[in-house]
KOLNULO-232435 format. One record per residue: z, x, y of N, C-alpha, C in turn; residue in three letters. Coordinates in Angstrom, 1 decimal. Last residue first. Example, Ala and Ser with C-alpha at 12.3 -4.5 7.8 and 13.67 -1.06 7.14 Angstrom:
// KOLNULO-232435
    n_w    n_u    n_v   ca_w   ca_u   ca_v    c_w    c_u    c_v code
    7.1   12.8   -2.2    7.1   13.7   -1.1    7.9   12.9    0.0  SER
    7.8   13.2   -5.7    7.8   12.3   -4.5    7.8   13.2   -3.3  ALA
END
This chain:
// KOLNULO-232435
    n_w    n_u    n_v   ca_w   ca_u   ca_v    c_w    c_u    c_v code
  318.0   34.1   28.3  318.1   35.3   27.8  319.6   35.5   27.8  UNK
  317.3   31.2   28.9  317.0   31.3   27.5  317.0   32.9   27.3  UNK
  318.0   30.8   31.1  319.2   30.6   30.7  318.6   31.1   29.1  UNK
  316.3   32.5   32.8  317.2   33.3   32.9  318.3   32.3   31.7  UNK
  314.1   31.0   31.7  313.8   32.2   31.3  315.3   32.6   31.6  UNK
  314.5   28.1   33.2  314.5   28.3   31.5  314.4   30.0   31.0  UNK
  314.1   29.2   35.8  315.5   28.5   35.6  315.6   28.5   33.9  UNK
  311.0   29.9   35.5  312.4   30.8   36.4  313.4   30.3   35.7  UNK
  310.2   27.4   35.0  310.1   28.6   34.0  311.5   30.1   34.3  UNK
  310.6   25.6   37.5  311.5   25.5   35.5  311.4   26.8   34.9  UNK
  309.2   27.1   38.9  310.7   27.2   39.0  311.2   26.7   37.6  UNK
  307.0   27.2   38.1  307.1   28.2   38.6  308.3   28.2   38.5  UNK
  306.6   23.5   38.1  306.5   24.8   36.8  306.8   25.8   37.0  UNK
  307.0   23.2   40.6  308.0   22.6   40.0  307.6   23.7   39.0  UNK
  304.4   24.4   42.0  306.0   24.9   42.7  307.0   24.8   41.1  UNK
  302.5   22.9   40.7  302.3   24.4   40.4  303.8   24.9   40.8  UNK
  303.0   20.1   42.0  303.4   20.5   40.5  303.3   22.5   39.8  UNK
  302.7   21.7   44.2  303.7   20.8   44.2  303.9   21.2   42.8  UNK
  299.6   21.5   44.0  300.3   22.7   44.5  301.8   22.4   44.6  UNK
  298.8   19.0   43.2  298.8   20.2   42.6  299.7   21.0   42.3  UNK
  299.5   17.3   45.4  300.0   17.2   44.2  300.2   18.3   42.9  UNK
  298.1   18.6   47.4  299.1   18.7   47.2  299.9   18.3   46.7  UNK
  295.3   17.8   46.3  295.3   19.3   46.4  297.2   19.4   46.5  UNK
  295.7   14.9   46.4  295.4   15.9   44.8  296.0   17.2   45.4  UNK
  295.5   14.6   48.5  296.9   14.3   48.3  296.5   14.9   47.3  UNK
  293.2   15.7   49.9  294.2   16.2   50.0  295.3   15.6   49.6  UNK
  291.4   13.3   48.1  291.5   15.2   47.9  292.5   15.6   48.9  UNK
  292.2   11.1   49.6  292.2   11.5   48.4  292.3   12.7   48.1  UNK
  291.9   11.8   52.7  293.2   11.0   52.3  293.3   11.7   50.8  UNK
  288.9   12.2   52.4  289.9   13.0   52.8  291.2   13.0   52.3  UNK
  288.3    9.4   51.8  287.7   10.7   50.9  288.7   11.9   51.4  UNK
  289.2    7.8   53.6  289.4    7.8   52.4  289.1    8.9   51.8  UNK
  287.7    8.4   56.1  288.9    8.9   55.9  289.5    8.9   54.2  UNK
  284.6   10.8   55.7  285.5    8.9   55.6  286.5    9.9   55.3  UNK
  282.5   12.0   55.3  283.5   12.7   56.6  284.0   11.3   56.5  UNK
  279.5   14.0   54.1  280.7   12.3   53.4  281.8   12.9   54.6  UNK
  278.4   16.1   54.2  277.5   15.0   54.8  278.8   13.5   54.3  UNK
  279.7   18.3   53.6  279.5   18.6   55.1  278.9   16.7   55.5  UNK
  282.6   17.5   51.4  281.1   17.8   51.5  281.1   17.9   53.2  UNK
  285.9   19.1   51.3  285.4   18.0   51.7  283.0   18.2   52.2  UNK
  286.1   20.9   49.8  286.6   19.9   49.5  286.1   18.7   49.9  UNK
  284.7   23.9   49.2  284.3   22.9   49.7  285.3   21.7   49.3  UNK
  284.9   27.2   48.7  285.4   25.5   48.0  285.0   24.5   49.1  UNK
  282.6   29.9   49.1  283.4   28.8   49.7  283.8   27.7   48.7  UNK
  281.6   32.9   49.3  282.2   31.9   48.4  282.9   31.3   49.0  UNK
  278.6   34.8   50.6  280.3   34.6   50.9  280.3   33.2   49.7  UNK
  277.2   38.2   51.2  277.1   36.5   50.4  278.8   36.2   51.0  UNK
  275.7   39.7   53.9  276.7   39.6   53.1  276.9   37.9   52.5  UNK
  273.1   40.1   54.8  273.8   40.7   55.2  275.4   40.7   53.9  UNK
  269.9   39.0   53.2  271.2   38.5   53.8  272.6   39.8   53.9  UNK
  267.1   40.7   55.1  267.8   40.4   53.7  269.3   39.8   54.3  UNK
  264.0   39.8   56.6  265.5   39.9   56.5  266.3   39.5   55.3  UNK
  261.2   40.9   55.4  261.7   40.1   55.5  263.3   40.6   55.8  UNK
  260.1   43.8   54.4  260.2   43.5   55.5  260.7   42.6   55.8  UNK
  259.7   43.5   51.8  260.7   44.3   52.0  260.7   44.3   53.7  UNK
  257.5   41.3   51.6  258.6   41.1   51.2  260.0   41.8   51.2  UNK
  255.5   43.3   52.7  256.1   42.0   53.2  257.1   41.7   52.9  UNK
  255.1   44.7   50.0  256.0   45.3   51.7  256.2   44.3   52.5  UNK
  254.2   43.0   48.1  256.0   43.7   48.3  256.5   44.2   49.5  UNK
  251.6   42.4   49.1  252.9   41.1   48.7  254.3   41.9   49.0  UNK
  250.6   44.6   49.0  250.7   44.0   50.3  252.0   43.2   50.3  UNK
  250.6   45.0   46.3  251.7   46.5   47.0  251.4   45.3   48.5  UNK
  249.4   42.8   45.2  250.6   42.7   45.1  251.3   43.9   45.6  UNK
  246.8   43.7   46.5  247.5   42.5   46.7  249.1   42.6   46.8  UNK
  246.8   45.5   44.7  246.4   46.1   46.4  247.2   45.1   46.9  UNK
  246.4   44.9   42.4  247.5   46.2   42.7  247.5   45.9   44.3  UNK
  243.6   43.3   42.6  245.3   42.9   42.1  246.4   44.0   42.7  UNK
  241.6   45.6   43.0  242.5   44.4   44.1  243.7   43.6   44.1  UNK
  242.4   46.6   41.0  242.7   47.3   41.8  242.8   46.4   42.6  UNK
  241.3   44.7   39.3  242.5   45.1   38.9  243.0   46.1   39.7  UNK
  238.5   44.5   39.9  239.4   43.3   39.8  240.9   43.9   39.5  UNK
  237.6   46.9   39.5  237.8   46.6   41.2  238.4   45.3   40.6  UNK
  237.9   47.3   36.4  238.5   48.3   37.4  238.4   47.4   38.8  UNK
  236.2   45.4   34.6  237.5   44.9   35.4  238.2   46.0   36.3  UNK
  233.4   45.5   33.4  234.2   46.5   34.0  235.4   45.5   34.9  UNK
  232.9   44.2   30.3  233.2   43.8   31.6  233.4   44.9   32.4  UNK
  230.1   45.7   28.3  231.7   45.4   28.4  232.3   45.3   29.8  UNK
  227.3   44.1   27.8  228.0   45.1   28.0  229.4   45.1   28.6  UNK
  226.2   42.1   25.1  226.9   42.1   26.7  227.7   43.2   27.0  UNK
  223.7   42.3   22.7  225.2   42.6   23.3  225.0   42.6   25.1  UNK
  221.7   40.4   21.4  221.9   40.3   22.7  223.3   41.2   22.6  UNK
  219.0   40.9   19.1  220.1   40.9   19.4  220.8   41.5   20.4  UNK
  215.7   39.3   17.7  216.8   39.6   18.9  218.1   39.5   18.9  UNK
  215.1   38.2   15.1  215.8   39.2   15.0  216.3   40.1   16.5  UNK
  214.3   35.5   16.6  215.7   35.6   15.2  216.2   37.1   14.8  UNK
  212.1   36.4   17.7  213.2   35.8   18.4  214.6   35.9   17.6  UNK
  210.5   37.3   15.4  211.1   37.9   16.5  212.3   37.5   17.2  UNK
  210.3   34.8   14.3  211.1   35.9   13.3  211.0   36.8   14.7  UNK
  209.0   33.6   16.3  210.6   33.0   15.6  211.5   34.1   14.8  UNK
  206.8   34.4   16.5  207.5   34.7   17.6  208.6   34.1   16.8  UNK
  205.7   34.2   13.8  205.5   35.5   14.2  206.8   35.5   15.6  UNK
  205.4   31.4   13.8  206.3   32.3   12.7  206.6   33.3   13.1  UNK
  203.4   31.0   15.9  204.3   30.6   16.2  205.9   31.4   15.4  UNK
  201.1   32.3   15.0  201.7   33.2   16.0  203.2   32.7   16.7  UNK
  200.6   30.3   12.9  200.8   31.9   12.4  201.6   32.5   13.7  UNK
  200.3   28.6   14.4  201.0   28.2   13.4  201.4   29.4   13.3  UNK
  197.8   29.4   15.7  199.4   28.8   16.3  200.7   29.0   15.5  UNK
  196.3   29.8   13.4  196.7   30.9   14.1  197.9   30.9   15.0  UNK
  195.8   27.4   12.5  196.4   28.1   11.4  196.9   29.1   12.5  UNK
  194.7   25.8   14.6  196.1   25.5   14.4  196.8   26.4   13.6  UNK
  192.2   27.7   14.6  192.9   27.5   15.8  194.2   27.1   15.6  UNK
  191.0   26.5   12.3  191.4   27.6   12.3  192.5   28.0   13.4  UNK
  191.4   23.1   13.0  192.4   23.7   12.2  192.2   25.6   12.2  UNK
  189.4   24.0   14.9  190.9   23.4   15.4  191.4   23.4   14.2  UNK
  187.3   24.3   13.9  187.6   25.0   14.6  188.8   24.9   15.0  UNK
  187.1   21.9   12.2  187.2   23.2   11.3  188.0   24.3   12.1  UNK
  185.9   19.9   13.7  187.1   20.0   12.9  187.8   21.1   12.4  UNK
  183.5   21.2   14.8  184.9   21.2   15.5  186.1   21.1   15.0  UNK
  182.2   20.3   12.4  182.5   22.3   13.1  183.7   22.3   13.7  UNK
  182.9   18.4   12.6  182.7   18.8   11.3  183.3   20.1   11.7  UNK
  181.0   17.3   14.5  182.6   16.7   14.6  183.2   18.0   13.4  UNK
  178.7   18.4   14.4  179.2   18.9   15.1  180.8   19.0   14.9  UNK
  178.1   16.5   12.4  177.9   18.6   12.0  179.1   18.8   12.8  UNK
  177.9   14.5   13.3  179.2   14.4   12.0  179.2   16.0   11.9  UNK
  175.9   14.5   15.4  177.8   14.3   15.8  178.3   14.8   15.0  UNK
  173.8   14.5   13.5  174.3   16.0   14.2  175.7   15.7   15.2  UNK
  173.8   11.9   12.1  174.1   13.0   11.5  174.6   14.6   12.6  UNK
  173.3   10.6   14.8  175.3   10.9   14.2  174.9   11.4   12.9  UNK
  171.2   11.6   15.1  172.1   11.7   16.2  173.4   11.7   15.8  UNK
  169.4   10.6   12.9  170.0   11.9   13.3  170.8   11.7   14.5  UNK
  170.4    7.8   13.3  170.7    8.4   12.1  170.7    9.9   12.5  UNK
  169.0    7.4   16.2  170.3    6.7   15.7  171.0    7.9   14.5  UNK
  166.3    8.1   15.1  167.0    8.8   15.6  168.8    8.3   16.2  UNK
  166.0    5.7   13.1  165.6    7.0   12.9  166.8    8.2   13.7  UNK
  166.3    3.4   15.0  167.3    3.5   13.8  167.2    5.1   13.1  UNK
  163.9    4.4   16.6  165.0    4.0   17.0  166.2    4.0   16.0  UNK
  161.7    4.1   14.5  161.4    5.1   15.0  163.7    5.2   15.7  UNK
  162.1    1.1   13.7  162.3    2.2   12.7  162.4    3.7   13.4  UNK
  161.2   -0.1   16.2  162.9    0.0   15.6  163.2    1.0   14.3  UNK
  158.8    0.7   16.2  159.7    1.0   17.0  161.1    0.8   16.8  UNK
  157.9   -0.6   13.7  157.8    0.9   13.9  158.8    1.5   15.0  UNK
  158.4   -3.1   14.4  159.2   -2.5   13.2  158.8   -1.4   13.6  UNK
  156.6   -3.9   16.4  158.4   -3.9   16.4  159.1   -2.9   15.6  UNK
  154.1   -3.3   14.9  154.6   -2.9   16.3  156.1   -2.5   16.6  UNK
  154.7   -5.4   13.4  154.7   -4.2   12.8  154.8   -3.2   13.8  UNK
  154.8   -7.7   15.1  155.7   -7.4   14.3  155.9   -6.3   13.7  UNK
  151.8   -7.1   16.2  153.3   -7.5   17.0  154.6   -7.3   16.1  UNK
  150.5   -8.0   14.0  150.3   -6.6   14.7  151.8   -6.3   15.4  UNK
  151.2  -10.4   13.5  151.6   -9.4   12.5  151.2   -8.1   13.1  UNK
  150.1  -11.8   15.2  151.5  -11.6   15.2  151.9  -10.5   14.3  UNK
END
């Protein structure tokens, strides 16, 4: 049994052996790689500064509207608007009316009323016209 056992051991030793190198040359590897991605991050990092301070010293002017055809169409518009509008019929002549009686109220009462005012008026306008006559010839 002791052959058997030492048997074992050599083979598990030989096995734990390369076990050991195998993640010694992972940890190189992991190692290298680690390295290579931070150089890789320094350069991002670097090319990222590099595009910011570019971008920060981009300066955008907008070239100055041209409004000529928007402000010619306006003019065009509004010379259309006015000849239209000098083409319309214009009123011939205004007129001034009293109205006593509205065109939409036609009761007799309403009538009855405003014309006894209006000849109340014109009555009391008679009687003042003539006191003033009759007080002017005795008051000279």
């Amino acid at each position: 049994m002791s052959n058997q056992q030492t048997h074992e051991k050599t083979v598990m030793d030989e096995v734990v052996e390369t076990l050991i190198k195998k993640t010694e040359l992972l940890e190189k590897e992991i190692s290298i790689k680690n390295e290579a991605i931070l150089a890789k991050e320094e350069q991002t990092q670097a090319l990222l500064i590099s595009f910011e301070n570019k971008l920060n010293n981009i300066v955008i002017q907008a070239p100055a509207p041209d409004l000529s055809e928007v402000n010619t169409s306006l003019k065009n518009g509004l010379a259309a608007i006015n000849q239209s509008m000098e083409k319309w019929p214009k009123p011939l002549k205004t007129e001034y009316r009293f109205l006593f009686f509205p065109e939409q109220l036609r009761s007799v009462e309403y009538v009855r009323a405003v014309l006894s005012r209006v000849i109340l008026c014109i009555l009391t306008l008679v009687f003042l016209i003539f006191t003033y006559l009759l007080l002017d010839k005795h008051l000279k």
